[in-house]
VEXDREN-2710 file (C-alpha; in Angstrom, 1 decimal):
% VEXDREN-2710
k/r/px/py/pz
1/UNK/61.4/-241.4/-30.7
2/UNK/64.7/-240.1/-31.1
3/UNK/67.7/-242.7/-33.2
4/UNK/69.7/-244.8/-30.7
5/UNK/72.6/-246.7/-31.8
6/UNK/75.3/-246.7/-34.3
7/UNK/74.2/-246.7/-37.9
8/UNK/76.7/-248.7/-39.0
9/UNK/74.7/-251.7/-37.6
10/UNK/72.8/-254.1/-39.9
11/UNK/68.9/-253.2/-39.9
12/UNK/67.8/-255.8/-38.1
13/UNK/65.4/-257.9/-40.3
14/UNK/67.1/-256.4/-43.2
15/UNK/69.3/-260.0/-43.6
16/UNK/71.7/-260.1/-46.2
17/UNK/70.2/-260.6/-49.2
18/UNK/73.8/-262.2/-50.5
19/UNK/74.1/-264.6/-47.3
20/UNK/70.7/-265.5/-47.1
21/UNK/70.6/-269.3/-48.1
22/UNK/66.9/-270.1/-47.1
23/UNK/65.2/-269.2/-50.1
24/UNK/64.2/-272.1/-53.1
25/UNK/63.9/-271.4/-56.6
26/UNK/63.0/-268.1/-58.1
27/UNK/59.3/-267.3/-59.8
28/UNK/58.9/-265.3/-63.1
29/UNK/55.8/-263.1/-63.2
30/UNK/53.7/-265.5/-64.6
31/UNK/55.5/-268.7/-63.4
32/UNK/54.4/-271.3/-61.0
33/UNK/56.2/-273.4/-58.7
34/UNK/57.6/-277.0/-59.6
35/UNK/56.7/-279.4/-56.7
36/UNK/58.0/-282.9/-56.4
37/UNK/57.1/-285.4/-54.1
38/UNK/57.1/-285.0/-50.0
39/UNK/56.6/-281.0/-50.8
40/UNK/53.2/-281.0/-49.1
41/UNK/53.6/-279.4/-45.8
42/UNK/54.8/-276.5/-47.9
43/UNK/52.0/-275.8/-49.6
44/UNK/50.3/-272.7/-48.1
45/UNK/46.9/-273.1/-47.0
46/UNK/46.2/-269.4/-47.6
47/UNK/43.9/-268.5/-50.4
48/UNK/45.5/-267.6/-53.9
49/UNK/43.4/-264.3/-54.2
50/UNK/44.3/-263.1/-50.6
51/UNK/47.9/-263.4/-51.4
52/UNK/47.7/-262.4/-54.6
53/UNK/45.9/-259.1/-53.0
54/UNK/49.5/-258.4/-51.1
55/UNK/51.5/-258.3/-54.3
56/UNK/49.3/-256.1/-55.5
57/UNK/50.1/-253.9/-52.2
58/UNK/53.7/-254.3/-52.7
59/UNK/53.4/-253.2/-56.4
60/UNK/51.4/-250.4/-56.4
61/UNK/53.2/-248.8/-53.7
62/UNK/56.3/-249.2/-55.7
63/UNK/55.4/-249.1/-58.9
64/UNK/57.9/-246.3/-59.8
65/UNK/60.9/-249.0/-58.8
66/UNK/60.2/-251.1/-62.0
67/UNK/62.4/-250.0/-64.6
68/UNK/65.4/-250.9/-66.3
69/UNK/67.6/-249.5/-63.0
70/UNK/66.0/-251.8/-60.5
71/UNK/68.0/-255.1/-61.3
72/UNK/71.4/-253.0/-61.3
73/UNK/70.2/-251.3/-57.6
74/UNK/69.4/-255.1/-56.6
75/UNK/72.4/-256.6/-57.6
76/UNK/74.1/-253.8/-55.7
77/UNK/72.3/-253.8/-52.7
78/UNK/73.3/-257.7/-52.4
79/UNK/76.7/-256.9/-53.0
80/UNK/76.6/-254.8/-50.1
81/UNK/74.7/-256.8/-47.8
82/UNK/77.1/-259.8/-48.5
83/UNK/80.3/-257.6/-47.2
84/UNK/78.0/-256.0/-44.5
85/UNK/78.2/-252.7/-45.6
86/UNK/75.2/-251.6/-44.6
87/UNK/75.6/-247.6/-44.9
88/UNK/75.8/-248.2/-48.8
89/UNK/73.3/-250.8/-49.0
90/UNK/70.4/-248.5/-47.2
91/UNK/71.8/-245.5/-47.7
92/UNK/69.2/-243.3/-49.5
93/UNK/65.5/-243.8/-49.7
94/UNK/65.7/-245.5/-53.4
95/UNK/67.5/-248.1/-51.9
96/UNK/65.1/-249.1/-49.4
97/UNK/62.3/-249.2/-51.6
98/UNK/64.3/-251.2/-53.9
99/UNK/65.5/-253.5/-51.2
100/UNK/61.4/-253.4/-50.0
101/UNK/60.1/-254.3/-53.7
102/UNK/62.4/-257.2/-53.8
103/UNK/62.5/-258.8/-50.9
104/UNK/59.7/-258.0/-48.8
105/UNK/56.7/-259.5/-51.0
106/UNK/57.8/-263.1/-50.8
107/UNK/58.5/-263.1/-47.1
108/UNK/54.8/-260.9/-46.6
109/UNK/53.6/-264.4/-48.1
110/UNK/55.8/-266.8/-45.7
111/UNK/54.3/-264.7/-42.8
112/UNK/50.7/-264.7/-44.1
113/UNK/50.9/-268.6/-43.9
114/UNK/52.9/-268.8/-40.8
115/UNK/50.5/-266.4/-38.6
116/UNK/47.5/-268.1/-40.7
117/UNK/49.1/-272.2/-39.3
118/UNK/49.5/-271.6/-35.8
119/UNK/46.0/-272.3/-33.8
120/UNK/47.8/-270.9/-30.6
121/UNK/48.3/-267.2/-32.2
122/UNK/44.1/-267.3/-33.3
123/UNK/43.2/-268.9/-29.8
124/UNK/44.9/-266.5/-28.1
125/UNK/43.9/-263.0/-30.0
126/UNK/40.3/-264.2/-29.6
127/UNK/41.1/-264.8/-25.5
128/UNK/43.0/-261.3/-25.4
129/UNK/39.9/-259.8/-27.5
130/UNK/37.2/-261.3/-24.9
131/UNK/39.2/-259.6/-21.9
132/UNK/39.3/-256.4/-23.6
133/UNK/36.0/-256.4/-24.3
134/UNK/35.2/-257.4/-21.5
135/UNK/37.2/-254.6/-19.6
136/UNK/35.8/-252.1/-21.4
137/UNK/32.4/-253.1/-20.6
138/UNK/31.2/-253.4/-24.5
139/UNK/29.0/-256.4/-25.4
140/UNK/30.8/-259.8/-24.9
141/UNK/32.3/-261.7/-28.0
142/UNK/30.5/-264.8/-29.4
143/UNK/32.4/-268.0/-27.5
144/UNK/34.7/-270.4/-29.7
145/UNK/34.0/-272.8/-32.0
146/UNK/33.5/-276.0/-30.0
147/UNK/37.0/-277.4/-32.1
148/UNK/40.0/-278.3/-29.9
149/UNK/43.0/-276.7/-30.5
150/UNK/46.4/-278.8/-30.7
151/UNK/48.0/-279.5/-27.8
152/UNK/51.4/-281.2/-29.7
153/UNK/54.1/-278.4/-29.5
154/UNK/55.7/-279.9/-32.4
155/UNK/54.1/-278.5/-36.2
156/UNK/53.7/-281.9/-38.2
157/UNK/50.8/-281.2/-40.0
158/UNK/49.6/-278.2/-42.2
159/UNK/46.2/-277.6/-41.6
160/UNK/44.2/-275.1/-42.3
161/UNK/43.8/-272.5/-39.2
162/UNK/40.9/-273.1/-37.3
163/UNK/37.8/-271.1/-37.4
164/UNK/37.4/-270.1/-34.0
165/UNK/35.2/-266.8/-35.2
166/UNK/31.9/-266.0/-36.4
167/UNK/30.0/-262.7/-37.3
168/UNK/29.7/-260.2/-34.3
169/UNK/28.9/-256.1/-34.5
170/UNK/32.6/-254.3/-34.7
171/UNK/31.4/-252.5/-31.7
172/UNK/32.3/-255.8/-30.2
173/UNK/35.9/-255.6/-31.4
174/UNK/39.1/-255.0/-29.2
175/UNK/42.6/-253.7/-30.5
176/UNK/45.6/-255.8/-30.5
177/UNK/49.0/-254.7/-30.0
178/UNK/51.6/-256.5/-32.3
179/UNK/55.4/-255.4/-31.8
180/UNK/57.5/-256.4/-35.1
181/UNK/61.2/-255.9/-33.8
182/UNK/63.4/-255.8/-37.2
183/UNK/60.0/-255.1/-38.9
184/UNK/60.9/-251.8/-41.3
185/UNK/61.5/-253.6/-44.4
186/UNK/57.7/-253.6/-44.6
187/UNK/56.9/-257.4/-44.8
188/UNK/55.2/-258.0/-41.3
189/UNK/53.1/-254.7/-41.8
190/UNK/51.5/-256.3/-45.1
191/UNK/51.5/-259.4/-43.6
192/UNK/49.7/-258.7/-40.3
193/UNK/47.3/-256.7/-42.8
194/UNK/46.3/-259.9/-44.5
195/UNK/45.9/-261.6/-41.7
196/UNK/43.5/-259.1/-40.3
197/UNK/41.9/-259.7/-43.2
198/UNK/42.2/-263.4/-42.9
199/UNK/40.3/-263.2/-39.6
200/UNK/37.6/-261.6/-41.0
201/UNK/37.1/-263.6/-43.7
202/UNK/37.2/-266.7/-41.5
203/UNK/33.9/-264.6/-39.6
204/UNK/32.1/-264.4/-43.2
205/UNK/33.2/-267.6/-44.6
206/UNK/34.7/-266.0/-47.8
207/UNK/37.5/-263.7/-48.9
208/UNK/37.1/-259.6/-48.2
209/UNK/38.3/-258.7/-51.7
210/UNK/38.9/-255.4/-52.5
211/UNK/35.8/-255.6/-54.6
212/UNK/33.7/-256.1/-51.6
213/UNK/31.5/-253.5/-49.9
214/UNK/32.9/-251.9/-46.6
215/UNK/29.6/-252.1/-44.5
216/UNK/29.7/-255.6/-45.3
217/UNK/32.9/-256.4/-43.1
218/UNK/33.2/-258.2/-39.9
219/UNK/35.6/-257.2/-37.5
220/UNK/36.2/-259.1/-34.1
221/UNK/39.9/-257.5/-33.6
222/UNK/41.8/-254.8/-34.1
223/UNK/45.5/-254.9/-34.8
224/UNK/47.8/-251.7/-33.8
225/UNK/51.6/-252.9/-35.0
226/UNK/54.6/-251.1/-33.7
227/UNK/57.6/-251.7/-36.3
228/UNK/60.7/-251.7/-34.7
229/UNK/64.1/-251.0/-36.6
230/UNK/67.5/-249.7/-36.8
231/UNK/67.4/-248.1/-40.3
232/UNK/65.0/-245.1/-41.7
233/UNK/62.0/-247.5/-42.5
234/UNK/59.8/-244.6/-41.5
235/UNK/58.7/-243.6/-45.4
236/UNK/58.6/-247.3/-46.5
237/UNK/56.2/-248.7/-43.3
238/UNK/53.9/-245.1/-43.9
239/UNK/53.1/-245.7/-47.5
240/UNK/52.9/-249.7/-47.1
241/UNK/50.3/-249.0/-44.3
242/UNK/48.8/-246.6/-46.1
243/UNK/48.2/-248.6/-49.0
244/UNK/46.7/-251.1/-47.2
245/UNK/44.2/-249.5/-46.0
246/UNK/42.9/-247.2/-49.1
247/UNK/41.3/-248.4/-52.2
248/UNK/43.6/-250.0/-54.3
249/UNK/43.8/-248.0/-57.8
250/UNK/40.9/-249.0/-60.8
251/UNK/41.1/-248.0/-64.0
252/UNK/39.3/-245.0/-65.2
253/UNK/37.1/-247.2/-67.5
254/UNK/35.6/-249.3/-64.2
255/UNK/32.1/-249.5/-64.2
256/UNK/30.6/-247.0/-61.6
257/UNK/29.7/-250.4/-59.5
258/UNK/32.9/-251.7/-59.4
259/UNK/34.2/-248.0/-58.3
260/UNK/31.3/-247.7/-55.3
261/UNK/32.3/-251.2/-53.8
262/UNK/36.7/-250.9/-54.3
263/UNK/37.6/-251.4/-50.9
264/UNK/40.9/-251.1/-49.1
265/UNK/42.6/-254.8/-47.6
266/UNK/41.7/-253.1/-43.8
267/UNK/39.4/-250.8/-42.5
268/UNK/41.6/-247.8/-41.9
269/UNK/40.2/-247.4/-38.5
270/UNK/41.0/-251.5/-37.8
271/UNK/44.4/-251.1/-38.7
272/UNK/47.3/-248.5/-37.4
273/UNK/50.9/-248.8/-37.9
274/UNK/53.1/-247.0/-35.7
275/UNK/57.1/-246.9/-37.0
276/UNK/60.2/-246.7/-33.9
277/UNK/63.8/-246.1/-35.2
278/UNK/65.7/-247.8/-32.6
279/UNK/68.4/-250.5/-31.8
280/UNK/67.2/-253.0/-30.1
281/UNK/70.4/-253.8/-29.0
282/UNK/71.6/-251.0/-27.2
283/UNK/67.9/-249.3/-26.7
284/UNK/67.1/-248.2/-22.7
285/UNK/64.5/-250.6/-21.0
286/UNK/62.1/-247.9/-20.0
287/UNK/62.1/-247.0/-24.0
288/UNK/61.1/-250.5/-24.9
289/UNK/58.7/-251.0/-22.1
290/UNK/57.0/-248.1/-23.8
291/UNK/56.9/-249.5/-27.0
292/UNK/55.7/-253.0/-26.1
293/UNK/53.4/-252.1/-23.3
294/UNK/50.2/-254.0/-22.7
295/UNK/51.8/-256.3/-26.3
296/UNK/50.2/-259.6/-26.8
297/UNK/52.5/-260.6/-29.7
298/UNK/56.4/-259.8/-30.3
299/UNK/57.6/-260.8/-33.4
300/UNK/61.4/-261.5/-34.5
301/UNK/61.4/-262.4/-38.1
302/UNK/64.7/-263.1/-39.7
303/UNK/66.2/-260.7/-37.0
304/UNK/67.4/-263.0/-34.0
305/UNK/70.3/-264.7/-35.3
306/UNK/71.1/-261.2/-36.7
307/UNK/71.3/-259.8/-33.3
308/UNK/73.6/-263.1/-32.0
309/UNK/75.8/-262.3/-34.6
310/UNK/76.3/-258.6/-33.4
311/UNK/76.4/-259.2/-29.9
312/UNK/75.4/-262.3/-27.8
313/UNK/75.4/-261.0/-24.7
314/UNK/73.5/-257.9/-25.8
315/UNK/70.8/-260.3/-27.5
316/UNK/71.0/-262.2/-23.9
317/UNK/70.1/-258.9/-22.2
318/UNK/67.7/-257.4/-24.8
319/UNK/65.7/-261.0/-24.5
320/UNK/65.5/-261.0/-20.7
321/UNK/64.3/-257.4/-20.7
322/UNK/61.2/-259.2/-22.8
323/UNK/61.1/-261.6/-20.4
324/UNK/61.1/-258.7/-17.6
325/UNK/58.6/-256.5/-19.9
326/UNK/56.0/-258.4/-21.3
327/UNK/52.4/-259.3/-19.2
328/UNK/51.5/-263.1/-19.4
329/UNK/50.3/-264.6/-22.3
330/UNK/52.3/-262.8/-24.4
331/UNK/53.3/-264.6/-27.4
332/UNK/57.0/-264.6/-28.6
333/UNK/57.0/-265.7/-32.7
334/UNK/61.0/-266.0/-33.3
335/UNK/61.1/-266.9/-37.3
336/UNK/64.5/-267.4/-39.0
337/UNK/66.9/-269.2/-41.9
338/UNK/67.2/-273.2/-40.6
339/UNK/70.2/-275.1/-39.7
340/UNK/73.4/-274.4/-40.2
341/UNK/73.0/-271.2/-41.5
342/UNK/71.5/-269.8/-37.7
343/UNK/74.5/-270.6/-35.7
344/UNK/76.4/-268.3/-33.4
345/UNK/80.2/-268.0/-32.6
346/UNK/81.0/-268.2/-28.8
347/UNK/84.1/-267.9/-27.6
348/UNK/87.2/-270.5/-28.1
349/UNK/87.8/-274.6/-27.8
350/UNK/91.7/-274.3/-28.3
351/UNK/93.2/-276.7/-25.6
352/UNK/97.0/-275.2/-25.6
353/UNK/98.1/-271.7/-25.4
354/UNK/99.7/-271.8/-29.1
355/UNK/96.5/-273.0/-30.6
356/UNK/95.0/-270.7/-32.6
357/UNK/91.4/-269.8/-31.1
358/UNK/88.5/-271.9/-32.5
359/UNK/84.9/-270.2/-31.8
360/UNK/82.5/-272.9/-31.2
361/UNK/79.3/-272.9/-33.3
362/UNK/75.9/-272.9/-31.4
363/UNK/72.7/-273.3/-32.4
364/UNK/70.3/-270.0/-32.7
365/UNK/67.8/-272.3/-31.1
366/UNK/69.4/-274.0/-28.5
367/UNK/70.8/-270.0/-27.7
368/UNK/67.3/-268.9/-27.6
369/UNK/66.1/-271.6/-25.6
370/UNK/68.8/-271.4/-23.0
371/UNK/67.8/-267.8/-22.2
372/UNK/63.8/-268.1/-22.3
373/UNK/63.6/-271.5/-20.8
374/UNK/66.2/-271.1/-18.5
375/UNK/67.9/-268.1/-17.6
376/UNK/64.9/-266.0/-17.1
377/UNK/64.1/-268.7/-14.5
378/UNK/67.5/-268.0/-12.8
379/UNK/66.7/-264.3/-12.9
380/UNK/70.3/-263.5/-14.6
381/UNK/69.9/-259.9/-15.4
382/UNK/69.3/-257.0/-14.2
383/UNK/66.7/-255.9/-16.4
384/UNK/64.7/-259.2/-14.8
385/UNK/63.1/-261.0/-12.4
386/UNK/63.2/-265.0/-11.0
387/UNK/59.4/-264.6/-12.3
388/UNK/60.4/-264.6/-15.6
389/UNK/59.4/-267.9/-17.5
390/UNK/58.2/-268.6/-20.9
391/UNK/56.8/-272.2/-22.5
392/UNK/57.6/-273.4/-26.2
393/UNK/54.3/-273.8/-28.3
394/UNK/55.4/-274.4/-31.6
395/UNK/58.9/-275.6/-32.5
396/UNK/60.0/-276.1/-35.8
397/UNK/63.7/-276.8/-37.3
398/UNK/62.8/-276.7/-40.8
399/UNK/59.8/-275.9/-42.8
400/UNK/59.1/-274.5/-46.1
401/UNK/56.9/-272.1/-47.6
402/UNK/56.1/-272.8/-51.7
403/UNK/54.9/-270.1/-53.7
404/UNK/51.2/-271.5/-55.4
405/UNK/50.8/-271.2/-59.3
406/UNK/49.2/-268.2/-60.5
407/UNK/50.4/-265.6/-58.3
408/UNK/51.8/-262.7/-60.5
409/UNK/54.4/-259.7/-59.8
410/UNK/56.7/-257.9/-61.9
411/UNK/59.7/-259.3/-60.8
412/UNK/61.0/-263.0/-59.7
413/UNK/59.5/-264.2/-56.6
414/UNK/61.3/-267.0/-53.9
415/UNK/60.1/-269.9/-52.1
416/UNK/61.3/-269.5/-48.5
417/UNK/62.8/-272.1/-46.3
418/UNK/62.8/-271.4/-42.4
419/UNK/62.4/-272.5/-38.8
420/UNK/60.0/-271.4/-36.3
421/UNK/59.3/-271.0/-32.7
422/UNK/56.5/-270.0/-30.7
423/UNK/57.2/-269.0/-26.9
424/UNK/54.3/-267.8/-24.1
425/UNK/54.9/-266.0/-21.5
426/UNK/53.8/-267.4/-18.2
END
């Protein structure tokens, strides 16, 4: 589809790297994380060699950004970001790898073990897969695991997910539609990949390594991800999908076995990536109902309170449109820095004419849920209907996500501090 929007805008999910205050201390290649007491809910219940697999995505597609050049291009690209300008900060397609190399492994992690925690998201990709199994008249999916699902909408505990699925032919598979709105930086594309992946292994009971034969891979769901973005993503998402699903490179001395069973993170058939330049903010309703038609999961990752801070009342409109757009059941993941540091500017408090005008400060949250909970109840907008109604699954106001020991990349790694909500719509 054809640009829409001003360039000068921020890519939205590309936050500035300068402003962005939710991240812990930084890991060496071969450094672990420090934890002290009470750190325990942010230890990630995802599998060191799964994650470890995505680094290895993120530095093999890149490889050719480590050299001496890259600190000076990241130092420069924070610069940037901090005074907004955006045109020099993602201006030519070095920069975005470089931006992509350094930021986007960490937070591909941070998703991993946020899709990987919420029961909800499992529950209801195995529901969606059942119906469109079931509407394409292909053999039915094995039922659930007997194992009740949380009903709290509050995340307390971390848990492992769930192991709703077991082994089942992939002719028994149905495809998924996953729109990641702000998703060009290439996180949520590696992300969703090992998640895929995480599915599968939760059929098998064991990691599908790379080192693992093809033919022996279960496959109950498919996922096809729309990335949505302002900014010219469109090289970065292609070869981040397309390393995740081809054989990750072996030396030229691996044994002939190792060779015949070096296997890509996803089938390529299981996993498509499709790439939109657009701005969300200003793009035409009929263009986004395109995009997210027949979606069973948006995600805004580090992009909402972006989008507040360029326009409230176009992030008002563009949320009620989702509202307006998306079938029932859809699943709304909003994922973004905590506190203080996700607060909007609205408007003035000064009480006398001479005052000098005083924006107050709102929440991102309380913002979000006005409009979901609320407003699309009204039927505000245009673009929807009194119809429109969403519930909160999963609220969060703070949560973080530690980096395990062992994990190795050529460059410092972050921990990652965030909140989290999980909307459905009804």
């Amino acid at each position: 589809m054809p640009p829409n929007g001003s360039a000068k805008r921020p890519s939205r999910g590309a936050k500035p790297a300068g402003r962005d205050k939710s991240h812990g201390k930084k890991q060496s290649e071969s450094a672990g994380n420090s934890k002290g007491p009470g750190d325990s809910k942010g230890l990630s219940v995802i599998p060191v060699e799964l994650q470890q697999l995505l680094l290895n995505i993120f530095k093999n597609t890149f490889a050719t950004q480590f050299d001496n050049n890259l600190p000076a291009t990241i130092q420069s690209i924070k610069q940037q970001l901090y005074h907004r300008e955006f045109e020099k900060a993602f201006g030519t397609e070095a920069r975005l790898e470089a931006y992509a190399t350094r930021w986007s492994p960490s937070r591909a992690l941070a998703y991993l073990d946020i899709l990987c925690s919420l029961p909800h998201l499992s529950k209801q990709l195995l529901s969606s897969a059942r119906d469109g199994v079931a509407q394409s008249g292909e053999a039915e999916l094995p039922p659930c695991s007997s194992e009740e699902m949380p009903s709290s909408s509050h995340v307390e505990e971390r848990a492992a997910m769930p192991q709703p699925y077991i082994s089942t032919p992939a002719s028994s598979s149905a495809r998924m539609k996953i729109a990641c709105l702000g998703g060009g930086a290439g996180a949520e594309v590696v992300a969703f990949a090992g998640y895929l992946n995480y599915l599968c292994s939760s059929a098998t009971g064991s990691i599908q390594s790379s080192h693992e034969s093809p033919e022996s891979r279960s496959t109950l769901v498919k996922f096809d991800i729309a990335a949505v973005d302002i900014a010219e993503w469109s090289t970065v998402v292609h070869n981040l999908s397309a390393s995740v699903s081809s054989p990750p490179p072996v030396s030229k001395y691996a044994s002939a076995a190792l060779k015949a069973v070096n296997a890509p993170l996803v089938k390529p058939g299981n996993f498509t990536v499709n790439f939109y330049r657009q701005d969300i903010l200003n793009m035409d309703v009929p263009v986004m109902a395109s995009i997210l038609q027949d979606t069973t999961l948006v995600t805004l990752l580090f992009t909402l309170n972006e989008l507040y801070t360029t326009s409230m009342s176009g992030t008002t409109n563009f949320l009620l449109s989702l509202t307006y757009i998306l079938k029932p059941g859809s699943l709304l993941l909003v994922v973004d820095s905590p506190g203080s540091y996700s607060t909007v500017d609205v408007g003035n408090n000064a009480s006398k004419e001479d005052s000098p005008p005083t924006p107050k400060k709102y929440p991102m949250q309380w913002l979000l849920d006005h409009t979901l909970l609320e407003a699309s109840t009204i039927g505000s907008s245009r673009n929807t209907t009194s119809e429109g109604q969403w519930e909160k699954l999963v609220s969060d106001d703070s949560r973080w996500f530690r980096l395990p020991e062992g994990l190795r990349y050529p460059i410092e790694l972050e921990d990652m501090r965030y909140q989290l909500h999980l909307y459905r719509r009804l």
